[in-house]
C-alpha positions as CSV (number, residue, x, y, z in Angstrom):
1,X,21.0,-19.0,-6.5
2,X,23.8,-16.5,-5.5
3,X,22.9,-14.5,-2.3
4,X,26.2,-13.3,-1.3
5,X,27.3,-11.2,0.2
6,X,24.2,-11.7,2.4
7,X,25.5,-14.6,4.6
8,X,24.8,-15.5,8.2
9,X,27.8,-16.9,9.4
10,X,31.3,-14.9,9.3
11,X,32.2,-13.4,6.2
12,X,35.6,-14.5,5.0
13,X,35.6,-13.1,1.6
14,X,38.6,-10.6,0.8
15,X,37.1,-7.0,1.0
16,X,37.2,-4.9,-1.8
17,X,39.8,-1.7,-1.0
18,X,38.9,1.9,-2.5
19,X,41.1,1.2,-5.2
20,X,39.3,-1.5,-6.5
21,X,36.2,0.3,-6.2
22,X,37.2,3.3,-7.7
23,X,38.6,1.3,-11.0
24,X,34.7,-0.3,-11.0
25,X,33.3,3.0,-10.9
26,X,35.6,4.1,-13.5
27,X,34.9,1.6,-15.8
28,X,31.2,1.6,-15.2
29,X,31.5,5.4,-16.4
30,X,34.4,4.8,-19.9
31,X,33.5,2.4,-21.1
32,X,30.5,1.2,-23.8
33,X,29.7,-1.8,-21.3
34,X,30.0,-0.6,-18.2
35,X,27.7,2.5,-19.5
36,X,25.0,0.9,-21.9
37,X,25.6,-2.5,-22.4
38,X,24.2,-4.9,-24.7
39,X,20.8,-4.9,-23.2
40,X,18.0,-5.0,-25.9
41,X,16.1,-1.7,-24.6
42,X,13.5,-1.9,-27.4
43,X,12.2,-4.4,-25.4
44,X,11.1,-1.8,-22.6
45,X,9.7,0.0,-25.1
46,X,7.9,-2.0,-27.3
47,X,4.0,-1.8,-26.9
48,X,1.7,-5.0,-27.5
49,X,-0.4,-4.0,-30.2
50,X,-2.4,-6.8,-32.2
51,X,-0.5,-6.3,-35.1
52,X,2.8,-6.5,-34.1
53,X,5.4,-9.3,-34.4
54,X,6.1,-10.7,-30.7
55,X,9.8,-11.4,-29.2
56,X,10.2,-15.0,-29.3
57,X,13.1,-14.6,-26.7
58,X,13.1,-13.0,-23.0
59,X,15.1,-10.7,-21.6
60,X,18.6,-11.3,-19.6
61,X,18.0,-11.6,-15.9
62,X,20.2,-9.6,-13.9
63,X,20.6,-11.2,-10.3
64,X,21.1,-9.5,-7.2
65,X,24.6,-8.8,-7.4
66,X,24.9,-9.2,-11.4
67,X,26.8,-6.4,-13.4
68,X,24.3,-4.5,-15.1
69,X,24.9,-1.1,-17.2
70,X,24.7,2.4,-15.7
71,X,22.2,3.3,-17.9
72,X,19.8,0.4,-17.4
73,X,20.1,0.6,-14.0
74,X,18.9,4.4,-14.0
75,X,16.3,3.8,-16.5
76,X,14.5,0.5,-14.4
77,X,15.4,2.6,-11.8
78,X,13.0,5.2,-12.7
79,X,10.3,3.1,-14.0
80,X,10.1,1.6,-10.2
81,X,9.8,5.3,-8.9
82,X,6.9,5.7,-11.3
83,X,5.5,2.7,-10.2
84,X,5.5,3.8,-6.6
85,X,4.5,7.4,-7.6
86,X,0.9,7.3,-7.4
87,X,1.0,4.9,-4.2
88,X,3.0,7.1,-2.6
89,X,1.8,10.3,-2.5
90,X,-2.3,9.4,-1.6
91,X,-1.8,9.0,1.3
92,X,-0.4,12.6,2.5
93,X,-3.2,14.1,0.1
94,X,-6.1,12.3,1.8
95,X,-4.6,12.8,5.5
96,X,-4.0,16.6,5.0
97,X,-7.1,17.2,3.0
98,X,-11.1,17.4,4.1
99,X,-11.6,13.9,5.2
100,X,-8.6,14.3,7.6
101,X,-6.8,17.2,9.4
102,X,-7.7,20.3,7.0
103,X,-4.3,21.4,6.4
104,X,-3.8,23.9,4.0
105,X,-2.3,23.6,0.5
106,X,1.2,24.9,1.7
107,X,1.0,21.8,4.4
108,X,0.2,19.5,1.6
109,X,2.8,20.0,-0.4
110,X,5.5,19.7,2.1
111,X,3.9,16.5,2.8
112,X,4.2,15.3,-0.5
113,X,7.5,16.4,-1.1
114,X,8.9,15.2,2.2
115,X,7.0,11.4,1.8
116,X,8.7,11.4,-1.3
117,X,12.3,12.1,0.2
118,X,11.5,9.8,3.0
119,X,10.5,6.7,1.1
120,X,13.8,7.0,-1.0
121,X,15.5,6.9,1.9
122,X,14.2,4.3,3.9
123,X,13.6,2.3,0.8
124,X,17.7,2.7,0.8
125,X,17.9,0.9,4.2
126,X,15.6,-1.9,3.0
127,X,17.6,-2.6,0.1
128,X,21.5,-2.2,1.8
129,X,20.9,-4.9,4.9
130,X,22.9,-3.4,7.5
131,X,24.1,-6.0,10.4
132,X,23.9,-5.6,13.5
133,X,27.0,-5.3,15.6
134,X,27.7,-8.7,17.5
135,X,24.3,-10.1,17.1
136,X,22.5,-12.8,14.1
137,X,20.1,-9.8,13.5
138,X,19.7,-7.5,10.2
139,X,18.3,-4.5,9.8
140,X,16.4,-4.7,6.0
141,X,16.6,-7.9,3.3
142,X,19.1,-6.6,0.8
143,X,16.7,-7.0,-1.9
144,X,14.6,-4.3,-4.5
145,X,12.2,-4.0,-0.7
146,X,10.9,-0.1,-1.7
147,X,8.7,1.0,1.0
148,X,6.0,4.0,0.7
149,X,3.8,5.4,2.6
150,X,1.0,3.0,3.9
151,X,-2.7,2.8,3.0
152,X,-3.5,0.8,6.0
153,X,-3.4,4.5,8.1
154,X,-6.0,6.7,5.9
155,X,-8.8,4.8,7.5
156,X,-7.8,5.3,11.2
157,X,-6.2,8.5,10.4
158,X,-9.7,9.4,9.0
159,X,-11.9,8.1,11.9
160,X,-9.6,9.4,14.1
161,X,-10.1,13.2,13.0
162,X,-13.8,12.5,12.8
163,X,-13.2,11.6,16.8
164,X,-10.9,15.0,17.3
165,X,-13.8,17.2,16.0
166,X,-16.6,15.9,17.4
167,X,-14.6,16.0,20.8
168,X,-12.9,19.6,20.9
169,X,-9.5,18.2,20.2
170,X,-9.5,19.8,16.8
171,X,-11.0,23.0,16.0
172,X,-14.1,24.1,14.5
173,X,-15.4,27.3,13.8
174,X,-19.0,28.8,14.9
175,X,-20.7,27.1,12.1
176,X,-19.0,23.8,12.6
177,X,-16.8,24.0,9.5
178,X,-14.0,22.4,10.4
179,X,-10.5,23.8,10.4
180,X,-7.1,23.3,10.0
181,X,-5.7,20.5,12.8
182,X,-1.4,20.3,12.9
183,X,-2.2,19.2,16.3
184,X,-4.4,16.7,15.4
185,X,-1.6,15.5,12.2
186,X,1.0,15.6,14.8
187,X,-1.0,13.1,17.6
188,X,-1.4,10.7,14.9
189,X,2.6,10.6,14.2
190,X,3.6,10.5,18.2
191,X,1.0,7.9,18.4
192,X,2.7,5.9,15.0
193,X,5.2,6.2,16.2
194,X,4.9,4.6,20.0
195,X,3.1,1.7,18.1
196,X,5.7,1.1,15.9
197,X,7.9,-0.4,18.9
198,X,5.4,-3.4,19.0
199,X,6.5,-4.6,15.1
200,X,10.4,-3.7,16.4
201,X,9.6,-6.2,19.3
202,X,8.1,-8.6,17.0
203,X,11.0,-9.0,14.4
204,X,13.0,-10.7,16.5
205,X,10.5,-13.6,16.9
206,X,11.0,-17.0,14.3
207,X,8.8,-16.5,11.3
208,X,7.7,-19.7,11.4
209,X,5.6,-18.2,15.1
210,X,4.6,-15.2,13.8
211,X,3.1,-17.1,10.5
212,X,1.2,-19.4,13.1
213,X,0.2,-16.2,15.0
214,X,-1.4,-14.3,12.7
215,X,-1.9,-16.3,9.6
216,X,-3.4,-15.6,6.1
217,X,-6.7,-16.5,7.7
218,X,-6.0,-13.0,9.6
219,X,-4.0,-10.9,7.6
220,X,-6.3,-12.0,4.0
221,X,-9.9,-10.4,5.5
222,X,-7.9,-7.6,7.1
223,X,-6.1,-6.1,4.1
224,X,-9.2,-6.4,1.9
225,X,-11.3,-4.2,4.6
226,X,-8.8,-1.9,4.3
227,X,-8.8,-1.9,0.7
228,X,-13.2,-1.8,0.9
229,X,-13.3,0.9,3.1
230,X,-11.0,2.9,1.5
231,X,-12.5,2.7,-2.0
232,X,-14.8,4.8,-0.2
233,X,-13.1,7.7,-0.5
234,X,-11.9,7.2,-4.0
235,X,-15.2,7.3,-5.4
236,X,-16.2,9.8,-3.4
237,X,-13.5,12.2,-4.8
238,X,-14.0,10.6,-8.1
239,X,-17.5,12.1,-8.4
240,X,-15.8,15.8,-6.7
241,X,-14.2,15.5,-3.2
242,X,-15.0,13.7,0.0
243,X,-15.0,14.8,3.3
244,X,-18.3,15.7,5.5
245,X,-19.3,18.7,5.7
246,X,-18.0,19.8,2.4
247,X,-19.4,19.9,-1.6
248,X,-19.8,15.9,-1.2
249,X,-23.3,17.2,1.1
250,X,-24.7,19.6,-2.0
251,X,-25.7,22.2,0.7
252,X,-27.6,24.9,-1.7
253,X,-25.8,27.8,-0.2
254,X,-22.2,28.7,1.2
255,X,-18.9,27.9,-0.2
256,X,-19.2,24.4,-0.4
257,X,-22.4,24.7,-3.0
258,X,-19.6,23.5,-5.7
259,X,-16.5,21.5,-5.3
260,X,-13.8,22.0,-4.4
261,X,-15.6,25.2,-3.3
262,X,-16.4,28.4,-4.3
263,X,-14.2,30.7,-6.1
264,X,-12.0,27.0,-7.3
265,X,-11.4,27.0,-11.2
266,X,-14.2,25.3,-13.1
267,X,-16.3,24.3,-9.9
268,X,-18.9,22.2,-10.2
269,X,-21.7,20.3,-7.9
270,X,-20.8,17.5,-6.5
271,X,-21.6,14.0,-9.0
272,X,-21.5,16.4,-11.6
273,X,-21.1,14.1,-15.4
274,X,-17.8,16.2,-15.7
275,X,-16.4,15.3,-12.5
276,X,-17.4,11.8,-13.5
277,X,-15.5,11.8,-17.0
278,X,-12.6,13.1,-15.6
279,X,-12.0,10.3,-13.2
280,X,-13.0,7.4,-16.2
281,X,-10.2,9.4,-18.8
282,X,-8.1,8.3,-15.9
283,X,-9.6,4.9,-14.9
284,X,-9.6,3.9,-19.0
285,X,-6.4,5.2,-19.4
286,X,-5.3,2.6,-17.4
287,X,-7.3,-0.4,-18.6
288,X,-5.8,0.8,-22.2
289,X,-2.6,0.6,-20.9
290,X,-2.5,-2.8,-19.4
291,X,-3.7,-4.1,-23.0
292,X,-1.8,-2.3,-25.5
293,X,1.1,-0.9,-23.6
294,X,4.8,-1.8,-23.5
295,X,6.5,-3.1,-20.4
296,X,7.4,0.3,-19.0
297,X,3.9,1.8,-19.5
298,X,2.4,-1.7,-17.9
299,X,4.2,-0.7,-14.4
300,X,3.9,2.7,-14.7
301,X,0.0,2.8,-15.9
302,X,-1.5,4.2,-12.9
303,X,1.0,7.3,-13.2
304,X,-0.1,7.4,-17.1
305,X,-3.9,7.1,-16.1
306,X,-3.0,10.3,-14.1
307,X,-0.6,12.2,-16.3
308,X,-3.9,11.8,-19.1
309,X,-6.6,13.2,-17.2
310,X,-4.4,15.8,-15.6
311,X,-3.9,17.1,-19.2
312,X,-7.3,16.7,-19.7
313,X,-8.2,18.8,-16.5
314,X,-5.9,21.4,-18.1
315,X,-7.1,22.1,-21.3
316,X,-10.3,22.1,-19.8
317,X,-9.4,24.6,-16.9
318,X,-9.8,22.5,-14.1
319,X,-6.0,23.3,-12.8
320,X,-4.8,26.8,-10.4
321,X,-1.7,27.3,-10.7
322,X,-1.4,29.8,-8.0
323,X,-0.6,26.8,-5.4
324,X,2.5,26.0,-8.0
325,X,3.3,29.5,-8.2
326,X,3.3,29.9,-4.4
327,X,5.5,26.9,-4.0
328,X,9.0,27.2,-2.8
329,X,11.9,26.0,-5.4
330,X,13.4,23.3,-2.8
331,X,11.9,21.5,0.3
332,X,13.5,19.0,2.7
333,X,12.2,17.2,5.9
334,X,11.2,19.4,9.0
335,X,11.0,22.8,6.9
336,X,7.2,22.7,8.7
337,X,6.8,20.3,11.9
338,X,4.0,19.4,14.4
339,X,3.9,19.1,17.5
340,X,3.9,15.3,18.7
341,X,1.5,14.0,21.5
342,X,-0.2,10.4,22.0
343,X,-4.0,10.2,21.5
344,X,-4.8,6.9,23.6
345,X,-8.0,6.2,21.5
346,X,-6.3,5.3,18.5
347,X,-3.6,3.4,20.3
348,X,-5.1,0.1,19.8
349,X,-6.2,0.6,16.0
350,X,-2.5,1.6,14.6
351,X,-1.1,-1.6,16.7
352,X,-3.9,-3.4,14.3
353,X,-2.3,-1.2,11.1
354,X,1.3,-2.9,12.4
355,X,0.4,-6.0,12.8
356,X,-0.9,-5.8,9.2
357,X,2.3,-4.2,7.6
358,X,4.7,-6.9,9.5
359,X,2.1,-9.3,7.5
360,X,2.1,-7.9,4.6
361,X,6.0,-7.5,4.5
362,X,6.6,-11.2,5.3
363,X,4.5,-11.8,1.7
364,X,6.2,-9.2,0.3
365,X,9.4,-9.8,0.9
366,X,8.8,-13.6,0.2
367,X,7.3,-12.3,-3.1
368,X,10.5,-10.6,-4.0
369,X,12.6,-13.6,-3.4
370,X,10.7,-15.5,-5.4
371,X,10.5,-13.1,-8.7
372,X,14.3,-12.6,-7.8
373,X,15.0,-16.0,-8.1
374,X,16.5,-16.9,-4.2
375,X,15.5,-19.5,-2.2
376,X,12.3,-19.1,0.0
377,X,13.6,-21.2,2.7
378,X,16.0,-21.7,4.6
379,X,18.6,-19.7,7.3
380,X,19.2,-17.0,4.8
381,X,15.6,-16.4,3.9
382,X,14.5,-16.3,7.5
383,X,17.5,-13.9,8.2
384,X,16.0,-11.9,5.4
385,X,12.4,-11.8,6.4
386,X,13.9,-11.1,10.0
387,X,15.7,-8.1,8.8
388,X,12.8,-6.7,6.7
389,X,10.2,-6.8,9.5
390,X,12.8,-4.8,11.6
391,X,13.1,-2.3,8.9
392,X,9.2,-1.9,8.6
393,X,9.2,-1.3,12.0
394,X,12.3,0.9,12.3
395,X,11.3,3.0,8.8
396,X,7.5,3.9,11.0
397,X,9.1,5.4,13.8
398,X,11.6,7.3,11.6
399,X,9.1,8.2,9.3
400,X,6.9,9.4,12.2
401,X,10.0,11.3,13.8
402,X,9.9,12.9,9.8
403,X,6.6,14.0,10.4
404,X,5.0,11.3,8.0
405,X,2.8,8.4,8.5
406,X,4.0,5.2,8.3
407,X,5.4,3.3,5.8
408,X,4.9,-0.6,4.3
409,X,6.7,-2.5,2.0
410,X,5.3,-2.2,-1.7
411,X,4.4,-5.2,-3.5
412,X,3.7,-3.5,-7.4
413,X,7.6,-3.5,-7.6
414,X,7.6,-7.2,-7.4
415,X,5.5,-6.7,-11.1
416,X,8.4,-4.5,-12.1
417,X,11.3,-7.1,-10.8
418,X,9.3,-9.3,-12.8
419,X,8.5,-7.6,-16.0
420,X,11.8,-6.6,-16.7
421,X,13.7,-9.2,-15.4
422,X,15.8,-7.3,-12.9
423,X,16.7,-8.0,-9.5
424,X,19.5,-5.8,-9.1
425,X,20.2,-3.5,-6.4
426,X,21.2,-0.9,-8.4
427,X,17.9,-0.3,-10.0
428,X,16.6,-0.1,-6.2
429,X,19.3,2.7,-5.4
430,X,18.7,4.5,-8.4
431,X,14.8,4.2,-7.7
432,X,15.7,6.3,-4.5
433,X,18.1,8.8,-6.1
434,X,14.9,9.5,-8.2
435,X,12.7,9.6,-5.1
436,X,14.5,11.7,-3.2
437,X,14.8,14.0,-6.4
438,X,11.3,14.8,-7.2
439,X,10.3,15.4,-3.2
440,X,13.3,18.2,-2.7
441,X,11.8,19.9,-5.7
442,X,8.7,21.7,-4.4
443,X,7.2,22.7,-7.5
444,X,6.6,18.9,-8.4
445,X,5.3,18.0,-5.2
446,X,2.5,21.6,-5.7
447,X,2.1,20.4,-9.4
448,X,0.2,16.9,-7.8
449,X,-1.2,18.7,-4.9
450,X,-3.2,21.0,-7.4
451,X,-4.4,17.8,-9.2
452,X,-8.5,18.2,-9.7
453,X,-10.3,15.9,-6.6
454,X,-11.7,13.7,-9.5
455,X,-9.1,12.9,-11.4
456,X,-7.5,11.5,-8.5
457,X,-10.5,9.9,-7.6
458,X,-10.3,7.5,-10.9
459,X,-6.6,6.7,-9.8
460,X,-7.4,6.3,-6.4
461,X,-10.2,3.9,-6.9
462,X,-8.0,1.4,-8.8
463,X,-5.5,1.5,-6.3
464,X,-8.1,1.3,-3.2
465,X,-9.3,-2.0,-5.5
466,X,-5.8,-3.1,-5.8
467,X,-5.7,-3.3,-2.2
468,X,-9.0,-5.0,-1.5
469,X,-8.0,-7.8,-4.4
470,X,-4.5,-8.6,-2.4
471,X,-7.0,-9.2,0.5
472,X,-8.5,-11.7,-1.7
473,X,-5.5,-13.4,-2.8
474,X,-4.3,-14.2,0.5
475,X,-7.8,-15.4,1.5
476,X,-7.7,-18.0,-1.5
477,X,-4.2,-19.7,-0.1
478,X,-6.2,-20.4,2.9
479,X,-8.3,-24.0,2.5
480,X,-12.0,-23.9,2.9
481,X,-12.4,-25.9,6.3
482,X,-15.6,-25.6,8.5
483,X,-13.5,-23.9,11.3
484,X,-11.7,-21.3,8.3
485,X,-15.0,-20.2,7.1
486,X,-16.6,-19.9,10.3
487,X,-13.8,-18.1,11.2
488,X,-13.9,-15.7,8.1
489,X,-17.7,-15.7,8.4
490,X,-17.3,-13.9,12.1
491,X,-14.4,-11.9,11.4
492,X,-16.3,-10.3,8.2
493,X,-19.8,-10.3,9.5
494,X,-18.0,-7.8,12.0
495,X,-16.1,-5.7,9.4
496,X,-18.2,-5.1,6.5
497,X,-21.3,-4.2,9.4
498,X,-18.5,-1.7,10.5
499,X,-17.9,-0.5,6.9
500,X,-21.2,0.0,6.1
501,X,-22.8,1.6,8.8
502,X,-19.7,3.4,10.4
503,X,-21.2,4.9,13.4
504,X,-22.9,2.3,14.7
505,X,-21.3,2.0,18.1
506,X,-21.4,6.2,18.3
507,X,-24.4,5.6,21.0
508,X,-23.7,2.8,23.3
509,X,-21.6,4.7,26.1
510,X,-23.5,7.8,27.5
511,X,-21.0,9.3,29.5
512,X,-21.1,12.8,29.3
513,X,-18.5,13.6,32.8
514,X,-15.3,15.7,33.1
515,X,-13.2,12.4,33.7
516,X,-11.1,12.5,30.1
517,X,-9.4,9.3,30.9
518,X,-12.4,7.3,31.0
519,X,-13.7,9.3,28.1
520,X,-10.5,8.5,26.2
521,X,-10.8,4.9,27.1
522,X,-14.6,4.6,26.1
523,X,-13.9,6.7,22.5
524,X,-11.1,4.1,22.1
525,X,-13.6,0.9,21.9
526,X,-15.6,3.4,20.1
527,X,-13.0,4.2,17.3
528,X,-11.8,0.2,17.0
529,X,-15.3,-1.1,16.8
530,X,-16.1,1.7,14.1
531,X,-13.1,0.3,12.2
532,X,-13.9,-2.6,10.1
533,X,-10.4,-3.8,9.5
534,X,-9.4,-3.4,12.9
535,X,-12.2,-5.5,14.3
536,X,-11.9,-8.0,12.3
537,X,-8.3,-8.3,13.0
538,X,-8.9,-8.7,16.7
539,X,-11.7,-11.0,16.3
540,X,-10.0,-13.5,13.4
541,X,-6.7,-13.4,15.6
542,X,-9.2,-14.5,18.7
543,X,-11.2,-17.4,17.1
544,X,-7.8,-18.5,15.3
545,X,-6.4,-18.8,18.9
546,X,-9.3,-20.4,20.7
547,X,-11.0,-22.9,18.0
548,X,-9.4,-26.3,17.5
549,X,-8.3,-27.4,14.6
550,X,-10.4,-29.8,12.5
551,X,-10.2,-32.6,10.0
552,X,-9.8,-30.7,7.0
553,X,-12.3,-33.3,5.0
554,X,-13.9,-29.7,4.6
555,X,-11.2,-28.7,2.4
556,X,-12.2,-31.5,-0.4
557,X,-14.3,-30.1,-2.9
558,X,-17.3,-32.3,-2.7
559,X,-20.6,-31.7,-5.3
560,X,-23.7,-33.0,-5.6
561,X,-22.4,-34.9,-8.3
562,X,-20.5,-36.7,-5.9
563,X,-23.1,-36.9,-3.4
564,X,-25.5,-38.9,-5.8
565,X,-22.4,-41.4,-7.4
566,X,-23.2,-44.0,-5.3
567,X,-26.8,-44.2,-6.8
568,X,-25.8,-43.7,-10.4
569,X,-23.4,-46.7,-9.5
570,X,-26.2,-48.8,-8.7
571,X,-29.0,-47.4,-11.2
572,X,-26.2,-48.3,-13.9
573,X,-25.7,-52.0,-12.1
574,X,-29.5,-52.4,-12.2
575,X,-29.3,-51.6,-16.0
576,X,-26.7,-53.7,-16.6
577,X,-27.8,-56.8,-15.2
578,X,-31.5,-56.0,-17.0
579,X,-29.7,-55.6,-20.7
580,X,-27.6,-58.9,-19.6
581,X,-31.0,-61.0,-18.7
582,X,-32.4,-59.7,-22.2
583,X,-29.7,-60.7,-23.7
584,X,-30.2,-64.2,-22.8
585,X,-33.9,-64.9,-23.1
């Protein structure tokens, strides 16, 4: 297991000088090894039908710091952009759209485009592992660690603009249709990004105490409430958009009679059967992949669920192409901006959201070790998990200072480090020249804005599910003790009550004064006990604190079988002895 150059002590190494670089690079780009290899790329390609001969043998591994061919390295490169595509544009779509802060379709597409450009390049500091000067610490793991933007925010960022307009903060207009909110987008990012110093502050703590801290028995029921509530949405835009008021109401007159609304190519009612197929050409797409398809179209079916029923919308006239046509060629970060603020009430909810992405990048990153083939304990590995966490936290406040939400450590690449065998850094740097690539170029980023409601509803969906199912699988690592399931039992009674009827705390503080601190402080409780995931952070980290552990006898699995063996013992005893007397008379 080769980590170098990644070592904690002094490095004492001879440095490469330019011109030993500069011969690398040149043979990387003459000659037939350096440029293609002898890599078998039929493999990539080669789909799984039933009729087809399977490879006997694997593909070569290539290790961190391996030699590996341009060429490869650009194509596995690309098939981890794809992979993070679909995850990482969502989130801007949902935020800016009617569930969130009504931003118009020029809006959307600069967030698009400048998430994209944003997760290549923090992705780029999570994979290079910068040290700091005259310290033990890192900043990122030096590993294939892409980050996108994170799911964890849609449902705060949601409830949070539900807050804004019911308050005044954001405007409405004399019918109560809502309207467009920058300053509403913009409190959300100062606020990220003031709560991103608590996962900076955190990093520097031993693993092993943040592990005992907040444990899979609190990070496992918290990711899957975030996946739950967010499948929400998905389906909601599967069956024509989400987002109240809008079509997803079927109001029998105004704009919103149809969905998107009127006047939108090829609207329909909300739940109309199109709508409907639309999302499933997308959902089956997907299943069809994951059975028949080849290696590359494995990690990249959620992008080729998508790509399908976006043709589908177009032959059908579902697309307007006027957003495209609008778009500007290029884009970059801060062409639009918003103006920054901190909105207390959501203060304690996004220190929730961080709590769960320093989580979920401690399994991440211990994920990508493992399918990298690196130790998983150790100096080194603590160093890297140290580094990582700093990174998460670091990349939130940048991305915040970018004018996007915050960002997480992805765990599909992991599936892609492990399909095709490569651990390379250069397939993580060439996934962030791609990146960056598709986000400057505008007209991409109006091409998926302009996508139909539902057919990024049946993408959306799986994802949200993905989400929930990772929840799941943390939960399983955890054994069944009494304490662990009355812990769970508490933590989730709480959450899915919050999930399923969201405003049920809307009515329990009555004040109705002109004191807006004490209103800000009462809307806060309001917004984190309206937040399933959030209050069942709070109340699994609690009971994990206060309860005593137990003898885990609980953890044996123990049946009724087992119950009654004793009794079969002696029933079969009693035979015995009876056949044995016969015997003898």
């Amino acid at each position: 297991m080769d980590d170098s150059p990644d070592t904690i002590g002094p490095d004492f190494t001879p440095r490469r000088t330019f011109a030993d670089r500069g011969r690398s690079v040149l043979r990387a780009l003459s000659t037939k090894q350096g440029l293609i290899g002898d890599y078998d790329y039929g493999f990539l390609f080669k789909p799984n039908l039933p009729f087809m001969k399977k490879a006997r043998r694997a593909a070569p591994f290539f290790g961190l710091n391996d030699r590996m061919p341009l060429l490869l390295a650009l194509l596995l490169g690309f098939q981890h952009a794809l992979s993070m595509l679909a995850g990482v544009i969502t989130p801007p779509i949902i935020i800016a759209g009617q569930g969130g802060a009504n931003l118009g379709s020029a809006d959307a597409q600069y967030l698009v485009s400048t998430s994209l450009i944003v997760c290549g390049i923090l992705s780029s500091i999570q994979i290079t592992r910068f040290h700091i000067y005259r310290s033990p610490y890192y900043i990122g793991t030096g590993l294939i660690s892409v980050v996108g933007t994170s799911f964890a925010i849609i449902p705060v960022a949601t409830g949070a603009f539900t807050q804004m307009y019911a308050t005044g903060f954001c405007p409405t207009d004399s019918s109560g249709l809502k309207l467009p909110c920058p300053q509403g987008y913009g409190a959300i990012l100062g606020t990220a990004c003031c709560c991103a110093l608590l996962e900076i502050a955190l990093s520097f703590t031993k693993p092993s105490i943040l592990k005992k801290i907040f444990p899979p028995l609190v990070t496992g029921p918290t990711v899957m409430l975030i996946g739950i509530s967010l499948i929400e949405s998905g389906f909601q835009g599967w069956a024509g958009g989400s987002g109240s008021p809008g079509c997803i109401d079927r109001p029998d007159s105004g704009p919103f009679r149809v969905c998107p609304s009127e006047g939108a190519p090829h609207a329909l009612p909300w739940g109309s059967a199109e709508y409907i197929g639309l999302g499933f050409s997308v959902f089956i797409t997907i299943i069809i992949c994951e059975r028949f398809g080849s290696p590359i179209m494995k990690s990249c079916a959620v992008v080729l669920g998508l790509l399908v029923g976006c043709i589908i919308a177009g032959a059908t006239g579902y697309f307007s192409s006027a957003g495209i046509d609008a778009a500007p060629a290029v884009s970059f970060i801060w062409v639009k901006t918003f103006p920054l603020s901190v909105y207390g009430p959501i203060v304690l909810p996004l220190l929730a959201v961080y709590i769960v992405l320093m989580m979920e990048a401690i399994g991440d990153i211990t994920a990508t070790c493992d399918v990298s083939k690196l130790s998983v304990e150790g100096k080194l590995f603590d160093s890297r998990i140290q580094g990582g966490v700093l990174a998460d936290g670091f990349n939130g406040l940048l991305a915040g200072l970018c004018t996007i939400t915050p960002m997480s450590t992805f765990a599909q690449n992991n599936g892609v480090i492990a399909l095709t065998r490569c651990a390379n850094r250069k397939a993580g740097y060439a996934a962030c020249f791609f990146l960056v690539v598709m986000g400057i170029f505008s007209k991409f980023a109006a091409a998926l804005v302009a996508i139909p409601a539902s057919v990024l509803g049946g993408m959306t969906t799986f994802l949200f599910s993905a989400v929930a199912v990772s929840g799941v699988r943390i939960i399983s690592t955890v054994p069944f003790t009494r304490r662990n399931r009355f812990i769970l039992t508490a933590a989730l009674a709480l959450g899915f009550g919050a999930t399923l009827v969201p405003n049920w705390f809307s009515f329990v503080f009555t004040y109705a004064g002109d004191n807006r601190a004490k209103q800000g402080f009462f809307n806060a409780i309001v917004l984190v006990m309206e937040t399933g995931f959030a209050v069942t952070a709070f109340m699994a980290i609690i009971l994990n604190l206060i309860l005593p552990e137990e003898i885990e006898d609980e953890a044996v699995a123990f049946t009724a079988n087992d119950a009654d063996a004793p009794d079969d013992q002696e029933e079969w005893a009693r035979i015995r002895r009876g056949k044995e007397g016969g015997e003898k008379v």
